[in-house]
C-alpha positions as CSV (number, residue, x, y, z in Angstrom):
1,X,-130.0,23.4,-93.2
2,X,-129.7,19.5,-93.5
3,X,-128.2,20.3,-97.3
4,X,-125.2,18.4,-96.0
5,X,-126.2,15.0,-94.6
6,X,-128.4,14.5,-97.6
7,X,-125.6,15.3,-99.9
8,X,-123.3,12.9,-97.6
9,X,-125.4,9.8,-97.9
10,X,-123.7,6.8,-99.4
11,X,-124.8,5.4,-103.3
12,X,-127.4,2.8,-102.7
13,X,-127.0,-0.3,-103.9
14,X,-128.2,-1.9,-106.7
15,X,-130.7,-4.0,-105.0
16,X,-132.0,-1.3,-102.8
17,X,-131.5,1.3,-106.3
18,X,-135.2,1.6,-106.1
19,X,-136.5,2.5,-102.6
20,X,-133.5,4.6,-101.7
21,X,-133.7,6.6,-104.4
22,X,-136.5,8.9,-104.2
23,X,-135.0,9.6,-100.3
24,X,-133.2,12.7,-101.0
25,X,-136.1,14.2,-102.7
26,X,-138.2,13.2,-99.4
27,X,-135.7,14.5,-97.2
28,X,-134.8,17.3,-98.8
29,X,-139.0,18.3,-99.4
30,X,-139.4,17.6,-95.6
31,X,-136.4,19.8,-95.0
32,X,-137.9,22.7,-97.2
33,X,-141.0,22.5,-95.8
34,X,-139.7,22.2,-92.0
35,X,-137.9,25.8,-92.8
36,X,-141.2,27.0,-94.4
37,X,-142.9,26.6,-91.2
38,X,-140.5,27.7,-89.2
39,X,-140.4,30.6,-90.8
40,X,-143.9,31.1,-90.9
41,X,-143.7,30.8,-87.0
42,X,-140.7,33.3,-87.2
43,X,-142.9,35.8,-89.0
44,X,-144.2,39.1,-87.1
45,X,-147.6,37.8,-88.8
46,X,-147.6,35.0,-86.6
47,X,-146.8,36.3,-83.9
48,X,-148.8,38.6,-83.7
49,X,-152.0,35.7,-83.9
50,X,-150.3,35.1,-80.4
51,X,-149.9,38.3,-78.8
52,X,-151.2,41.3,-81.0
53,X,-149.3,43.5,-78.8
54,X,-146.0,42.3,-78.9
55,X,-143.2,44.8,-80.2
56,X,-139.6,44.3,-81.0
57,X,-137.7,41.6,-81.2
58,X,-136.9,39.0,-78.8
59,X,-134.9,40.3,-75.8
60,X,-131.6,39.6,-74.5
61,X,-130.0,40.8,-71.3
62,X,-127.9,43.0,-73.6
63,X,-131.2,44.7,-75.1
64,X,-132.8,45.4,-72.0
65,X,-129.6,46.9,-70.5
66,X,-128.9,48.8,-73.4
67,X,-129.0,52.7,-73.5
68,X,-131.0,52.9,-76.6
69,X,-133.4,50.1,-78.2
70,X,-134.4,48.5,-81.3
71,X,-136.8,51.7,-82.6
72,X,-135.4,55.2,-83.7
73,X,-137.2,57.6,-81.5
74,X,-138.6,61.4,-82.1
75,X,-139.4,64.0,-79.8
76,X,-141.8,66.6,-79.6
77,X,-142.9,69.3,-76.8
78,X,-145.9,70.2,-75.3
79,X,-146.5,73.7,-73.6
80,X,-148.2,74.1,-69.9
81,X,-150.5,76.9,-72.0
82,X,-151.9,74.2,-74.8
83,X,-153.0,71.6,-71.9
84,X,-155.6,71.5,-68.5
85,X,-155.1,69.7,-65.4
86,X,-151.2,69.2,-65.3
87,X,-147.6,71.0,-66.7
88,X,-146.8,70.1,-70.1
89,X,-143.8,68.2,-71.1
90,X,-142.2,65.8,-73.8
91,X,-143.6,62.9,-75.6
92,X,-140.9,60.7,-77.0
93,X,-142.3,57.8,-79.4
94,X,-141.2,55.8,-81.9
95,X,-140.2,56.6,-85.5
96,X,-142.0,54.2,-87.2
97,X,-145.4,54.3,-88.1
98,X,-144.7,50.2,-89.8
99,X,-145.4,48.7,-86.4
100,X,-149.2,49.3,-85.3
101,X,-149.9,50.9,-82.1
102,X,-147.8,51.1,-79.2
103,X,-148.6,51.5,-75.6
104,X,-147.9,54.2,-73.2
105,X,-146.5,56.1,-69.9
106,X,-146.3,59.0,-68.5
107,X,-143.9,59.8,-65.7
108,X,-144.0,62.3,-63.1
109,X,-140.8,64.3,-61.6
110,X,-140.3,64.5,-57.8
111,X,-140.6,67.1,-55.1
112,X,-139.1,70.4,-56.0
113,X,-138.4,68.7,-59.7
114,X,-139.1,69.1,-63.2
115,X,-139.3,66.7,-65.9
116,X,-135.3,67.2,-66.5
117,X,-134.8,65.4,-63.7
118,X,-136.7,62.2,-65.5
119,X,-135.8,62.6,-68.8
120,X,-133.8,60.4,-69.4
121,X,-136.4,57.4,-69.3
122,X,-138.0,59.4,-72.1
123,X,-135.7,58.0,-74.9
124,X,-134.7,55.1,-73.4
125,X,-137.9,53.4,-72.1
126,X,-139.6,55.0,-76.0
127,X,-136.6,52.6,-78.0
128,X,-137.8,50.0,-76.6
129,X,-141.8,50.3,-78.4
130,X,-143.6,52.3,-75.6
131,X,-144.5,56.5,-76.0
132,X,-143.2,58.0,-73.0
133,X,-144.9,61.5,-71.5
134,X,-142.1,62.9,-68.9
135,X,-144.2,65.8,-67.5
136,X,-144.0,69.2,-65.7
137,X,-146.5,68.8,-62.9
138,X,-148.3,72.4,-62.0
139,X,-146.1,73.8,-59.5
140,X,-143.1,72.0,-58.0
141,X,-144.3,71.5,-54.8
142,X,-147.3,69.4,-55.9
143,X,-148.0,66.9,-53.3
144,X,-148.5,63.4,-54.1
145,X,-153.1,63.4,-54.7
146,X,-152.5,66.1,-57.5
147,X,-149.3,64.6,-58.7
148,X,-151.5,61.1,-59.4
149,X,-154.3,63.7,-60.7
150,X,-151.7,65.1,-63.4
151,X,-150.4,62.2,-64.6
152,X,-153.8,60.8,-65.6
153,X,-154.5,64.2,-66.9
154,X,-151.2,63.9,-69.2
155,X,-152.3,60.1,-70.3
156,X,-155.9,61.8,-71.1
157,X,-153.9,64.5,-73.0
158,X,-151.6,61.9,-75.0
159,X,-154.1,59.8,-75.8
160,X,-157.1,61.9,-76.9
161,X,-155.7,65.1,-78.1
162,X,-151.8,64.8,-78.5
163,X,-150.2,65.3,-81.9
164,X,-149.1,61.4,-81.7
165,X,-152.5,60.3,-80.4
166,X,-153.0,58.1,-83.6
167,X,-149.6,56.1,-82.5
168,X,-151.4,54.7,-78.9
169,X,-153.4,52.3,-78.0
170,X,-155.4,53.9,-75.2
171,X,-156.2,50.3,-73.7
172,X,-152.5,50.1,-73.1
173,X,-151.1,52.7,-70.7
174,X,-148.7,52.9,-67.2
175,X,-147.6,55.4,-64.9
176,X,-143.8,56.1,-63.0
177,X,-142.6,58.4,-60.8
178,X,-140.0,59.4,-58.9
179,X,-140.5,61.1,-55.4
180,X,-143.9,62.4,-54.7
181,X,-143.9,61.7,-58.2
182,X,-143.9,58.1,-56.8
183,X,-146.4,58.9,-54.5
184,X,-148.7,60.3,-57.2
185,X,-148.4,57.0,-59.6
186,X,-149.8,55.0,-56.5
187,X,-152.6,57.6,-57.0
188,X,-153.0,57.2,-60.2
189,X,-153.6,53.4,-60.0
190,X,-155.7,53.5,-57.4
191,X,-158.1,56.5,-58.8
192,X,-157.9,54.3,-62.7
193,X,-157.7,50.3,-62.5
194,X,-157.4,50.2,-66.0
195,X,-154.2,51.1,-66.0
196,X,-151.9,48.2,-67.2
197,X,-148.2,49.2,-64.9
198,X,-147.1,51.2,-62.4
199,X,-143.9,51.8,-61.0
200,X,-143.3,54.1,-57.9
201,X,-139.6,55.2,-58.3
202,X,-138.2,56.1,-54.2
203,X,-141.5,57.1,-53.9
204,X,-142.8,59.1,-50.9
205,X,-146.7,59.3,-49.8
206,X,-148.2,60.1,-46.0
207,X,-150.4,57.1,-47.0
208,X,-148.6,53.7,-46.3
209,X,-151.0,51.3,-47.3
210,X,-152.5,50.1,-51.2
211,X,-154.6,47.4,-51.1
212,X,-157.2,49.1,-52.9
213,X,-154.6,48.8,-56.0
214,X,-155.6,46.3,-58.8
215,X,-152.5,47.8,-61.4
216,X,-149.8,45.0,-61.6
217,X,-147.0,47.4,-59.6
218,X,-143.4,47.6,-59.7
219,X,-142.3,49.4,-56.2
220,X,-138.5,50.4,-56.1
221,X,-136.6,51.5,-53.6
222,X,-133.0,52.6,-53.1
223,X,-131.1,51.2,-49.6
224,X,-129.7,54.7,-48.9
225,X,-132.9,56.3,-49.3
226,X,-133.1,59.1,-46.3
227,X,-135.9,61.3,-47.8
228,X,-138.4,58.1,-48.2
229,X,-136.5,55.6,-46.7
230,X,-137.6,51.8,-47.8
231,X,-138.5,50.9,-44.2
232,X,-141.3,53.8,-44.3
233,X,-142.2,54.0,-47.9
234,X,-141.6,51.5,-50.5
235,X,-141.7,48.3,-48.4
236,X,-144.9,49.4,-46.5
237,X,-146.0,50.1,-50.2
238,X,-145.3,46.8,-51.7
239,X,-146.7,44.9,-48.4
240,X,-149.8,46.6,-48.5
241,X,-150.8,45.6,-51.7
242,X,-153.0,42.5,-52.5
243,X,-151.7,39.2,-52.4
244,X,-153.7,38.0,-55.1
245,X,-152.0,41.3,-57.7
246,X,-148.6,41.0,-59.8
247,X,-146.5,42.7,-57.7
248,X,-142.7,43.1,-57.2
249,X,-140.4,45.0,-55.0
250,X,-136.6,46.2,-56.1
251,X,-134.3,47.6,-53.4
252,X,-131.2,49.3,-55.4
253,X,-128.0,48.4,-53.7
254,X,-126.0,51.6,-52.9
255,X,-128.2,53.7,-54.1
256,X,-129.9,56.8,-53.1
257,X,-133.4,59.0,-52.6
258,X,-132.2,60.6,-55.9
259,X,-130.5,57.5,-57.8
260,X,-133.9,57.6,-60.1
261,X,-132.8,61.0,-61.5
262,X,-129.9,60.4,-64.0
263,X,-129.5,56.8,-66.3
264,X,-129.4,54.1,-64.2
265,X,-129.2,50.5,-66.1
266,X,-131.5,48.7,-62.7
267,X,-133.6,51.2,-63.2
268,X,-134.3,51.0,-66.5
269,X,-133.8,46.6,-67.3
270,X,-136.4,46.3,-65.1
271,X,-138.8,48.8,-65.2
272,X,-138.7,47.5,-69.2
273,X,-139.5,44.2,-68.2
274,X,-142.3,45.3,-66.2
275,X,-143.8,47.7,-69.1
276,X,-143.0,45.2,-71.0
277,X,-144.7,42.1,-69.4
278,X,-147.5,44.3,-68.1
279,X,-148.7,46.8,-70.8
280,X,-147.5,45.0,-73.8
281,X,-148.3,41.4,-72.4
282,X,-145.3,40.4,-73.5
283,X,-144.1,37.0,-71.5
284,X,-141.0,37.0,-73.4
285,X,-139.9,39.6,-70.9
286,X,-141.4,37.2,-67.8
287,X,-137.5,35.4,-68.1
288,X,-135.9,39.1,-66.3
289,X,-138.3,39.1,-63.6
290,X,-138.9,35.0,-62.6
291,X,-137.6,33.5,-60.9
292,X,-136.6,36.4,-58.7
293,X,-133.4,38.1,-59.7
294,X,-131.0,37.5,-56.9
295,X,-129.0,40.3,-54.8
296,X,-125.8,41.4,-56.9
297,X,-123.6,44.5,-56.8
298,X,-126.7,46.6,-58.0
299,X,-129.9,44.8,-55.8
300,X,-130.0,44.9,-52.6
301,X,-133.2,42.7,-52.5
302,X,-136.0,41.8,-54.7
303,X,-139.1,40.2,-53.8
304,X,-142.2,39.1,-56.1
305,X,-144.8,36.9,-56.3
306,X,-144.0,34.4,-59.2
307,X,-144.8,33.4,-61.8
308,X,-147.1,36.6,-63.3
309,X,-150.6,35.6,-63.7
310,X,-152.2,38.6,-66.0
């Protein structure tokens, strides 16, 4: 990439013939080998010395915001009569089998809901290098304790006997929701620390308080919310929780209780980041959520502690 100030170097002189001769050769061997390792650095192989979990490439605002990702995605379905413990639903997962593992979530509809009303984080969360499990929970009128119950019974499902089983890392796994769906993934993380990211979407639970939670959490709220409104629900949530656990709260600027139910591009850039950062460790995604993002036409607030320690 220097090609052109070697070639623009001036004829050395007679008397300094000998010592400036063999300079381009230097140059242009230090150049070569400069690109060689930068390259090398470059190289998925090398990156994945530093973080064996990274997948994708490098993100840009554009990528996170984007309806689909960088991986072609696949579907498949799963009937409520070949599973125990929770509805059945849709795995979405990437194509490629090139990549290694990937990490994974499963996400819970709301109140009254079915996993229609979530799908559409199905294909876009799964292009972005996670598999995603949108399920039916066991009747629609679950409450929030057997909500958190099936959703952990759908990860146990997807990672031990599912058809794309092979594809998951089963160290590597989060939980959304939307609703009492919300309510449930708080469940979830409370009744399995292991879990890596969870992310309560307008969630709703009779219990206000978390600080048993040890799941780096991503609570969001909408400001319009009058079925869980923020001042009941998702702030009381996201206060509660330890002080000491990577936390963050997102209140959607005119939104609503049921904003989480069709594509929303808040929604999604930062619940990406936070699957990202959490399950995948991936601190190139650390840039979208610190410093705090700042209100705008879509936040209302957002408050975290920064930067991410795990």
């Amino acid at each position: 990439m220097h090609q052109h100030s070697i070639n623009a170097s001036p004829a050395p002189t007679p008397a300094e013939g000998g010592r400036r001769r063999r300079r381009p050769v230097v140059a242009a061997l230090v150049a070569f080998l400069a690109v060689a390792g930068l390259n090398t650095a470059m190289s998925p192989g090398a990156q994945a010395a530093d973080n064996p979990y990274e997948r994708g490439p490098a993100p840009t605002t554009s990528s996170i915001e984007a309806l689909r990702g960088p991986y072609a995605v696949s579907q498949t379905s799963v009937s409520s009569l070949s599973v125990t413990g929770f509805g059945g639903g849709t795995i979405y997962y990437p194509t490629t089998t090139s990549d290694g593992t990937f990490g994974a979530v499963a996400i819970s509809p709301g109140f009254t809901g079915t996993q229609s009303s979530i799908a559409w984080l199905g294909p876009r969360l799964a292009s972005q290098g996670f598999v995603v499990f949108t399920i039916d929970t066991i009747t629609t009128v679950d409450q929030p304790d057997s909500r958190g119950r099936q959703l952990l019974a759908a990860l146990d499902h997807l990672t031990q006997r599912s058809t794309v089983r092979g594809r998951i890392d089963s160290t590597r796994l989060g939980v959304m929701g939307h609703s009492m769906g919300g309510g449930g993934t708080l469940e979830a993380a409370k009744s399995r620390p292991s879990l890596q990211a969870a992310i309560p979407l307008t969630g709703w639970n009779t219990d206000k308080t978390w600080p048993e939670l040890r799941t780096p959490t991503l609570v969001i709220g909408a400001d319009g919310d009058t079925i869980a409104p923020v001042a009941t629900h998702s702030e009381p949530f996201y206060e509660s929780l330890p002080s000491t656990l990577d936390k963050a709260y997102l209140e959607l600027n005119n939104a609503s209780h049921f904003t989480p139910n069709t594509s929303d591009t808040t929604i999604a850039k930062y619940s990406i980041s936070w699957l990202k950062r959490f399950i995948d460790n991936d601190t190139r995604y650390e840039q979208f959520l610190c410093p705090i993002p700042r209100p705008s036409l879509s936040i209302e607030e957002y408050r975290g502690n920064c930067p991410h320690t795990s």
